[in-house]
C-alpha positions in Angstrom: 184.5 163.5 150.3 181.3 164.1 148.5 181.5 166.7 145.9 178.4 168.9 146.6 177.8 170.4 143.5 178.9 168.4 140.1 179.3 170.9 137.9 179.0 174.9 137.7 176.3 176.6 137.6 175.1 180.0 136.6 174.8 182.0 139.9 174.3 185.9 138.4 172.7 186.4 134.9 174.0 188.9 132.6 171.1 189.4 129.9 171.8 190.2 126.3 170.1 194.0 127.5 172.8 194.4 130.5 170.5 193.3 133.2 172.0 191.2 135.9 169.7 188.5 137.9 170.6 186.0 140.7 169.6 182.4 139.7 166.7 180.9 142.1 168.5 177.8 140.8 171.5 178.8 142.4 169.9 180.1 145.4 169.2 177.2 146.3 172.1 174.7 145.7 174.0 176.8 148.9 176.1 174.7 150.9 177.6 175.8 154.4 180.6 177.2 152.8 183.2 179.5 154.8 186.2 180.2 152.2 185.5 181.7 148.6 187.6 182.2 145.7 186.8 183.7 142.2 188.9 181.9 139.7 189.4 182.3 136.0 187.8 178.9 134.1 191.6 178.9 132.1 193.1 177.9 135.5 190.2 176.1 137.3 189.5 172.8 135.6 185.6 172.2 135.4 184.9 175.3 134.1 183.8 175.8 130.5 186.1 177.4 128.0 186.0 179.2 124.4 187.8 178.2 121.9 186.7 180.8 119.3 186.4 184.9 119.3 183.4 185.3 120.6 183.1 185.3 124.8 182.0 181.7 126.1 181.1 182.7 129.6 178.3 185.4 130.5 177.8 186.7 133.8 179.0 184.9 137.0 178.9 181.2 136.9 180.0 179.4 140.4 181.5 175.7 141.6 181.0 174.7 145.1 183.9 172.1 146.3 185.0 170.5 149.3 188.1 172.6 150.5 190.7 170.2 150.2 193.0 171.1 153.1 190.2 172.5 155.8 187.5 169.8 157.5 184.0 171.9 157.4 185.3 174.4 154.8 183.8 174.8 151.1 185.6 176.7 148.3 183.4 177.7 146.2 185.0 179.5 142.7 183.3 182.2 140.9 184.2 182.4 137.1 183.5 186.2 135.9 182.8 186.9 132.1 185.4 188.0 130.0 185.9 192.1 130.5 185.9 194.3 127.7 183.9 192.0 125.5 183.4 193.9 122.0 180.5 192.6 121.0 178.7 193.7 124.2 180.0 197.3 123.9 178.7 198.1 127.6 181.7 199.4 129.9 179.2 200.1 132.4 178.0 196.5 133.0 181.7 195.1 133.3 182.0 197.4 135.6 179.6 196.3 137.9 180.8 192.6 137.2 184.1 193.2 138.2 182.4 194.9 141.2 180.5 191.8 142.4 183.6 189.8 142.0 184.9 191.8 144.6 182.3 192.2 146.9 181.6 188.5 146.6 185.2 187.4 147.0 187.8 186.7 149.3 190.8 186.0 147.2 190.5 188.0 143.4 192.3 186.4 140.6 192.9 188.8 137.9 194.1 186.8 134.6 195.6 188.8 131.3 197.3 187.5 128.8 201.2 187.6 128.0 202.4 190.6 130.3 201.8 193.0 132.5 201.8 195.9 130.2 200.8 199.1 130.2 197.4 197.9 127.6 197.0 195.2 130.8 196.8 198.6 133.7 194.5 199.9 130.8 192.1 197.0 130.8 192.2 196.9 134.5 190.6 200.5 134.4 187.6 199.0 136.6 189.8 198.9 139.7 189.9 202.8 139.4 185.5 202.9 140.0 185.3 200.9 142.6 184.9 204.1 144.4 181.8 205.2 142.7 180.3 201.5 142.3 180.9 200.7 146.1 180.1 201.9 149.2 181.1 200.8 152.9 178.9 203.2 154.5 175.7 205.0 153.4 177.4 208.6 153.6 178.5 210.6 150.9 182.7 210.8 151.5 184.1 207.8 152.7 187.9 207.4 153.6 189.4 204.7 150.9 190.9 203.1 153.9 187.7 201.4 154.7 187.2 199.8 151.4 190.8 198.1 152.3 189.1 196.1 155.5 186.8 194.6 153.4 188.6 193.6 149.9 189.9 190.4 148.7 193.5 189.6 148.2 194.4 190.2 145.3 196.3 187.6 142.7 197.3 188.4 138.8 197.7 185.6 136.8 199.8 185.9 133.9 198.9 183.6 131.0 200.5 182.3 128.5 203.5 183.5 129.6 207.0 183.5 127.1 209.3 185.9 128.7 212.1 185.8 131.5 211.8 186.8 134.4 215.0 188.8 134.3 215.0 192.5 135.4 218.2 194.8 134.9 220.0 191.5 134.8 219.4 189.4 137.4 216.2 187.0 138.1 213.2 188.7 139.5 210.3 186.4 141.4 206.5 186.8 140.1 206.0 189.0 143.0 208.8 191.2 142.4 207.4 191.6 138.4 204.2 192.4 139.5 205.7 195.4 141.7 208.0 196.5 139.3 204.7 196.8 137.1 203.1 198.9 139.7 205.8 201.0 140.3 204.5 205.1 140.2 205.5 207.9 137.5 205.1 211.1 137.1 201.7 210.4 134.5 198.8 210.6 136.6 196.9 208.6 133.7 199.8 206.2 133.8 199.8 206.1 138.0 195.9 206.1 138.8 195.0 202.4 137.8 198.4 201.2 140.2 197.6 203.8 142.8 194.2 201.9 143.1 195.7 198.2 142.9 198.1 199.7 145.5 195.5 201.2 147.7 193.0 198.7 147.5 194.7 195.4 147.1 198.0 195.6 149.7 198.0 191.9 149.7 198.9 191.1 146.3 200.3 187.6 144.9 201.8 187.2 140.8 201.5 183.9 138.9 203.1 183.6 135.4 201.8 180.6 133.7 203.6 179.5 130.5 200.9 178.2 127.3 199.7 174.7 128.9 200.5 172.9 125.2 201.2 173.5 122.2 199.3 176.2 120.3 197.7 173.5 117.9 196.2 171.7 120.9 195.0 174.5 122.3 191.5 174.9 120.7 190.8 171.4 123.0 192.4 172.2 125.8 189.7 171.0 127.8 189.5 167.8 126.2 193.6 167.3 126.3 194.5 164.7 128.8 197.2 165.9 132.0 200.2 163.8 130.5 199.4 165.8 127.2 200.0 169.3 129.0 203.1 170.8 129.7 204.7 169.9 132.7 205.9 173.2 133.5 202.4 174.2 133.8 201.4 171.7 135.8 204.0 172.8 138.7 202.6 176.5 138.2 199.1 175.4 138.6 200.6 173.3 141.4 201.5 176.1 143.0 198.9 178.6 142.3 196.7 176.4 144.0 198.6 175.6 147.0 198.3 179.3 147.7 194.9 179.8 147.2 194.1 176.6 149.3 196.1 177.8 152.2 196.5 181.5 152.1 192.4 182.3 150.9 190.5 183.3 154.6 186.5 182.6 154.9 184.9 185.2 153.9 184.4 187.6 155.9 181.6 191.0 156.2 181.7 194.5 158.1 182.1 193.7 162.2 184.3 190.4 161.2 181.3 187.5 160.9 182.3 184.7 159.2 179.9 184.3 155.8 178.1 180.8 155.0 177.3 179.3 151.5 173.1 180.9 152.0 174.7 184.5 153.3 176.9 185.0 150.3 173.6 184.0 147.8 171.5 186.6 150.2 174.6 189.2 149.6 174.7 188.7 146.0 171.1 189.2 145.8 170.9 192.2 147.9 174.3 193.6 145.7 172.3 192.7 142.6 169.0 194.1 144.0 170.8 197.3 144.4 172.2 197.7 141.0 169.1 196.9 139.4 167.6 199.6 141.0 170.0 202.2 140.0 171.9 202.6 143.8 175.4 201.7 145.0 176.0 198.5 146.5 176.8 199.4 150.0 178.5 196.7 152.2 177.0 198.4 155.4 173.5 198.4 153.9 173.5 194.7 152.7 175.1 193.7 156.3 172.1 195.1 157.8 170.1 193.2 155.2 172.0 190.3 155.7 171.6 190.2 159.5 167.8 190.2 159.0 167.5 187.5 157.2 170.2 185.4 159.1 168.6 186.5 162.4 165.1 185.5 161.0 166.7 182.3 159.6 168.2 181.9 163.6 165.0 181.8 164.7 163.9 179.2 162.9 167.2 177.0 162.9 166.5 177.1 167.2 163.3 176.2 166.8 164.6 173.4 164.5 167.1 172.9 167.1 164.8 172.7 169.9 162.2 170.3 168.4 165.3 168.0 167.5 166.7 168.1 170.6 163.1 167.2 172.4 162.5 164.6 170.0 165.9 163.4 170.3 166.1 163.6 174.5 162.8 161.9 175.5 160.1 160.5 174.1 156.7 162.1 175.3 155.0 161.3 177.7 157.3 161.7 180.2 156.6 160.5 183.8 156.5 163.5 186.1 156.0 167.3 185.2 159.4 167.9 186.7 161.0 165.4 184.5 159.6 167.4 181.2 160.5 170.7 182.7 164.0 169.6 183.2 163.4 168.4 179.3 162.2 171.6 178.3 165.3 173.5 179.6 168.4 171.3 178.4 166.6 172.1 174.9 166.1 175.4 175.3 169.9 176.0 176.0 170.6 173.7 172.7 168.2 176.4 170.9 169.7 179.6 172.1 173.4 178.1 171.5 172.4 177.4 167.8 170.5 181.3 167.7 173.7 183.2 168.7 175.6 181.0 166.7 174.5 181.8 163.6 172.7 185.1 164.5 174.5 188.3 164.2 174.2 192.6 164.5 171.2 192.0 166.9 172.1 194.7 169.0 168.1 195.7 169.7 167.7 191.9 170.9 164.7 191.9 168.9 165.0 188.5 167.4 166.4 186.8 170.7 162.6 188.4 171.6 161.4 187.2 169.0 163.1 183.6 169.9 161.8 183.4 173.4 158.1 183.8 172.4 158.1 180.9 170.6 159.1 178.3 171.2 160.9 179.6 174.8 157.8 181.3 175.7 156.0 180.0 179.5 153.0 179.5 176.7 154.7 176.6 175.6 155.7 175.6 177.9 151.9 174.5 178.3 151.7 173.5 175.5 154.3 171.1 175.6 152.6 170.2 179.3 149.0 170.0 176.9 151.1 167.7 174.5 152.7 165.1 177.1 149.2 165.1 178.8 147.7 164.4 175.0 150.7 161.6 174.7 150.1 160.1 178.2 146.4 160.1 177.7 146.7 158.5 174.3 149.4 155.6 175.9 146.9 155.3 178.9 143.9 154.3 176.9 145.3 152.4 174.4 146.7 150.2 177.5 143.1 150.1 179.3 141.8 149.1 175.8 143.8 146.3 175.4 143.5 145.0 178.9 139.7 145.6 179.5 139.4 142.8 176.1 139.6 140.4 178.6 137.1 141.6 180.5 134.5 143.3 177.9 134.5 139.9 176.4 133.1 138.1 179.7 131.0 140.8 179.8 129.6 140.1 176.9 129.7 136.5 176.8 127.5 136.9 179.9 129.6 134.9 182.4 128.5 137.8 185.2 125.0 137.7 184.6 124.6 134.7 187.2 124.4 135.2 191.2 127.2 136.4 192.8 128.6 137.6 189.1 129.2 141.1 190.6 131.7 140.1 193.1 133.4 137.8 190.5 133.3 141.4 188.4 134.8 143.2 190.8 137.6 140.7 191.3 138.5 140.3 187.7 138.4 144.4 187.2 140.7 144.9 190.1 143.2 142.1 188.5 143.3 144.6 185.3 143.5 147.5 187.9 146.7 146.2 189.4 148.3 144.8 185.5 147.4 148.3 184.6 149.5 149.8 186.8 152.5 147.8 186.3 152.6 149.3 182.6 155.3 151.4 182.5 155.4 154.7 180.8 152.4 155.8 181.4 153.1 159.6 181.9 151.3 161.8 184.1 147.4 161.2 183.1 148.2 157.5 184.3 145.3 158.3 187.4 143.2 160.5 185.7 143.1 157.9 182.4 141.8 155.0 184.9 139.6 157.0 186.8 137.4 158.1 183.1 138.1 154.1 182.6 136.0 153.1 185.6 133.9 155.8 185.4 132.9 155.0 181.9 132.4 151.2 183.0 129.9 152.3 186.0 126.9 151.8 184.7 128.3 148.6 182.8 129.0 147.7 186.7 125.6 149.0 188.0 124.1 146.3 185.5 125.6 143.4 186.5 124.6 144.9 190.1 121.3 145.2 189.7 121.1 141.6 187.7 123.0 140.0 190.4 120.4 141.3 193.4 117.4 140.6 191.5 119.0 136.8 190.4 119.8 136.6 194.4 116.4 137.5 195.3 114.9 135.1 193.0 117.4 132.1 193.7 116.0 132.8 197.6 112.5 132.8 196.7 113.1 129.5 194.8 114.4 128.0 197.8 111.7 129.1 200.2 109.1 127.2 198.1 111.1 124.4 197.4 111.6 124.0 201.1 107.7 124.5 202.4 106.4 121.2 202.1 109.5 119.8 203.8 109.2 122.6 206.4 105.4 122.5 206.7 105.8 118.2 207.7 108.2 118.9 209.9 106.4 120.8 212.7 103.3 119.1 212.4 104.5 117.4 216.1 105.7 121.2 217.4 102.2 122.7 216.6 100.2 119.4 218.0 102.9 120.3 221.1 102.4 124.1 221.0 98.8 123.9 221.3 98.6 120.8 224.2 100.7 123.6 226.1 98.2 126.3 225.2 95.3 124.1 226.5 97.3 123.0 229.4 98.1 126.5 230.3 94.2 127.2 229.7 93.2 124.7 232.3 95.9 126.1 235.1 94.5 129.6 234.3 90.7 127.9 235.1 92.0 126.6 237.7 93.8 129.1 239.2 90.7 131.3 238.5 88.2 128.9 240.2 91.1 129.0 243.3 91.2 132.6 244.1 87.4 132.7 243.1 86.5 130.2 246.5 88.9 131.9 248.3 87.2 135.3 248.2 84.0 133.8 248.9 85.5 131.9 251.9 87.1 135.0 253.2 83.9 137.3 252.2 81.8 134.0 254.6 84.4 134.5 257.9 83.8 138.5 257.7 80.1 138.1 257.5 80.6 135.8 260.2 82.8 137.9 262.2 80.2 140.5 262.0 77.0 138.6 263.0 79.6 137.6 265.5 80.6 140.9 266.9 77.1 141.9 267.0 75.7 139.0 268.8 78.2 139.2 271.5 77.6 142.8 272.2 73.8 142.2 271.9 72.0 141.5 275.7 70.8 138.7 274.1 74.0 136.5 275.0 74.4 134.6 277.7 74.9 135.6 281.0 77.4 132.8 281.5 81.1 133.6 280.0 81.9 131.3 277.3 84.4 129.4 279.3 81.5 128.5 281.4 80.2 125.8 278.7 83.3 124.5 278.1 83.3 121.0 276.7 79.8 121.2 276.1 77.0 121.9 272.9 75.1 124.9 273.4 72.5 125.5 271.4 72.4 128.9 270.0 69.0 130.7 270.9 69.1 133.3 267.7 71.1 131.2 265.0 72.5 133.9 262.4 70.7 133.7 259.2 71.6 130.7 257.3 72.1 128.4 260.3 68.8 126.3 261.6 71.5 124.9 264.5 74.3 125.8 266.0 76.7 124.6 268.6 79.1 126.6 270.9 82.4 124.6 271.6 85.2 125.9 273.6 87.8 125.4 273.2 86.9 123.7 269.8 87.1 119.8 269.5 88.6 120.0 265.6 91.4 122.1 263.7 89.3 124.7 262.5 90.3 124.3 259.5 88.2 121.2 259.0 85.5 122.7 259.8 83.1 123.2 257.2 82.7 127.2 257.9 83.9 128.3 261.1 84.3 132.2 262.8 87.0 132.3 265.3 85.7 135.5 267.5 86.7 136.2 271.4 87.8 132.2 272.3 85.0 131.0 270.8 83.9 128.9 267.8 80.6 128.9 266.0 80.5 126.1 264.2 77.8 124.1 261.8 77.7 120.7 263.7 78.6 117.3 262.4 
């Protein structure tokens, strides 16, 4: 397993002046840790050591490593500087170190040196403040049952141990030293540092550890290799560290969440914050800080969520609005899952609010609809671009510009048309894309309209003078032919005129004659005889009517009368011109 962090780093600063500061350094080197453990750097390899008088570590200094018995875990070991330090001369400030160690902590390793002695209860003196330096809740008496829920376990480590562990005679475990230790008196100075470890600490492991070499190796203990250290230390560290590995819980803050690797460096800052500023670290107080910025930070980690999982699912554009609705839902579960996993104390809902305004909110919604539009659009015309080449470049090359190059147009933009819409993936703007395509190519289209008419007109022109001559020999016969038929028709017309003409004067003749007739007859001029008196013979006519010097009355006439020249048929009788 990859060790996350290589070496220990300096996590709260302890200045020369007593002023502690968290490390932006170590702020940011935070894995997702769930089980923590501050460990004294004589039992935790990795961890610097002094060799000399003078204290080697100052402030907190922290090692993030895989837990090596729980999948997902990290145990991350927080080495305190030495308490009681002479040189620094400020009671005050290891005070408030030993009281980050156990806000910070879920297992607290207390190391002395040879016993557990009454000068060892003495040095633990810290243990009896952590009244006054802590707080659970912001009011001013708090029952010292509730600091309980919220400490470490508690584990003394005995170093260099020499003794036997033999009470009134018989063996006696770590466990049972350590109680024996604590047991109560009747000196209330003597009783009030156990009556705290009692109080606060009632799960409470011993481990006596005997010197790890000899005492002239121990000035480079760190540089002694592990066949050069006692074996009967190695089983004791053995041990001590099975326990730790398998009895140390995740850390845990008021209401029972679980804290991660960035929510114990936002704890530590808001502990540190408080100190700084002269207050009393209150756990309530930095749980409601803490669930602000974790809830802010669950915000973001859904949206992160959210944009992975829409990335991840489909690829915009997607082919139907439906289909990225659908989309839009499966990842807005994913987001809310990964919000109330990590999100916590937001009773008020406010950040779940916050969450579904962006990006949950029927806004986005739209704009994811704007974006898959934007994505189909984009696919859409780069596929129209790439087919229309084709196309453009005939266009260009002028291969239309001939008659009857529009219907060769049109047939070679329908072919792209229909390979167009075989393209898959086109999204929902697949339509709208071809319809700005054609549109934009309209007046490219008009063009090669308009040249093709005008070519068409010209090419027919060209082929009506090209064809006159040939036309006008041709019907040199037909017009000889049309006009014979005109003159022809002339001379019938003449004809037919001169026909009806001598007809009306014939008939106009026989009514004058019809009347002189008439007249004559009724006239006492006539002859006594009736005309069947002279049948068979010529009578001459004593008046002739005008225009005849001689007439002759035949009855019944000797000729048709129509061969007679001009004849009057009246009463049985014929006047007639004579042969």
């Amino acid at each position: 397993m990859e060790i996350p962090m290589p070496a220990p780093i300096c996590l709260i600063e302890n200045s020369p002046a007593g002023e502690l500061r968290v490390q932006q350094k170590a702020q940011d080197s935070w894995v997702p840790s769930l089980c923590f453990c501050p460990s004294s750097a004589y039992l935790s390899p990795g961890f610097s050591l002094g060799s000399t008088i003078q204290s080697h570590t100052k402030g907190i200094w922290m090692w993030c490593l895989p837990h090596p018995s729980r999948a997902g875990h990290t145990l991350v070991l927080l080495d305190t500087e030495g308490l009681g330090d002479v040189e620094k001369g400020d009671a005050k400030n290891d005070t408030w170190i030993f009281a980050l160690a156990v806000l910070l902590s879920s297992t607290l390793v207390y190391n002395s040196l040879g016993t557990i002695n009454q000068q060892a209860m003495e040095q633990l003196h810290y243990v009896t403040e952590l009244t006054e330096r802590i707080k659970v809740k912001p009011v001013e008496e708090e029952d010292s049952a509730e600091f309980v829920r919220f400490f470490p376990a508690f584990v003394w480590a005995v170093r260099d141990f020499v003794l036997q562990l033999v009470l009134d005679g018989r063996e006696i475990t770590e466990d049972e030293y350590l109680e024996n230790a604590l047991k109560l008196k009747r000196d209330q100075c003597y009783n009030l540092p156990r009556k705290c470890i009692r109080q606060f600490f009632p799960a409470r492991k011993c481990f006596v550890f005997v010197p790890p070499a000899g005492w002239q190796h121990l000035p480079r203990l760190e540089k002694l290799r592990k066949d050069e250290l006692e074996p009967e230390f190695q089983e004791q560290v053995a041990q001590f560290c099975r326990h730790v590995w398998e009895t140390s819980k995740p850390k845990t803050i008021p209401g029972g969440h679980v804290v991660t690797g960035a929510m114990l460096g936002n704890l530590a800052v808001t502990y540190v914050d408080a100190i700084r500023s002269g207050a009393v670290p209150c756990m309530e107080s930095a749980v409601l800080a803490l669930a602000q910025m974790e809830n802010l930070a669950a915000v973001g980690e859904a949206v992160a969520v959210y944009e992975e999982q829409l990335g991840r699912r489909a690829a915009l554009p997607t082919e139907s609005v439906q289909e990225l609705l659908d989309l839009h839902a499966q990842c807005e579960r994913e987001a809310l899952r990964a919000f109330m996993a990590r999100a916590f104390k937001d009773d008020d809902r406010r950040f779940q609010e916050e969450l579904m305004v962006w990006p949950l909110a029927p806004e986005q919604k739209q704009e994811l609809c704007r974006r898959n539009e934007v994505a189909s659009s984009e696919r859409c015309k780069a596929a129209l671009l790439e087919l229309s080449q084709e196309l453009d470049d005939r266009i260009g090359e002028g291969v239309y510009s001939v008659p009857g190059g529009y219907q060769h147009f049109l047939d070679d933009r329908q072919r792209m048309v229909d390979r167009y819409r075989q393209v898959p993936g086109k999204g929902v703007k697949a339509d709208a894309a071809l319809q700005e395509f054609l549109q934009s190519k309209a007046a490219v289209a008009q063009s090669i309209l308009q040249t093709d008419k005008a070519l068409m007109e010209k090419e027919k022109e060209m082929a009506v003078t090209m064809a006159l001559p040939m036309l006008t020999h041709l019907s040199l016969p037909q017009k000889e032919a049309e006009l014979q038929q005109k003159r022809e028709d002339q001379d019938r017309s003449y004809q037919e005129n001169l026909r009806q003409l001598e007809t009306k004067l014939e008939d106009e003749r026989k009514k004058l004659l019809e009347d002189q007739l008439l007249k004559l007859t009724l006239s006492q001029r006539l002859l006594p005889q009736p005309l069947s008196s002279f049948l068979g013979r010529d009578v001459t006519w004593p008046h002739p009517p005008p225009g005849f010097s001689h007439y002759m009355l035949r009855y019944p006439p000797s000729r048709p009368v129509s061969h007679l020249p001009m004849q009057t048929v009246c009463d049985n009788a014929v006047l007639a011109e004579p042969n």
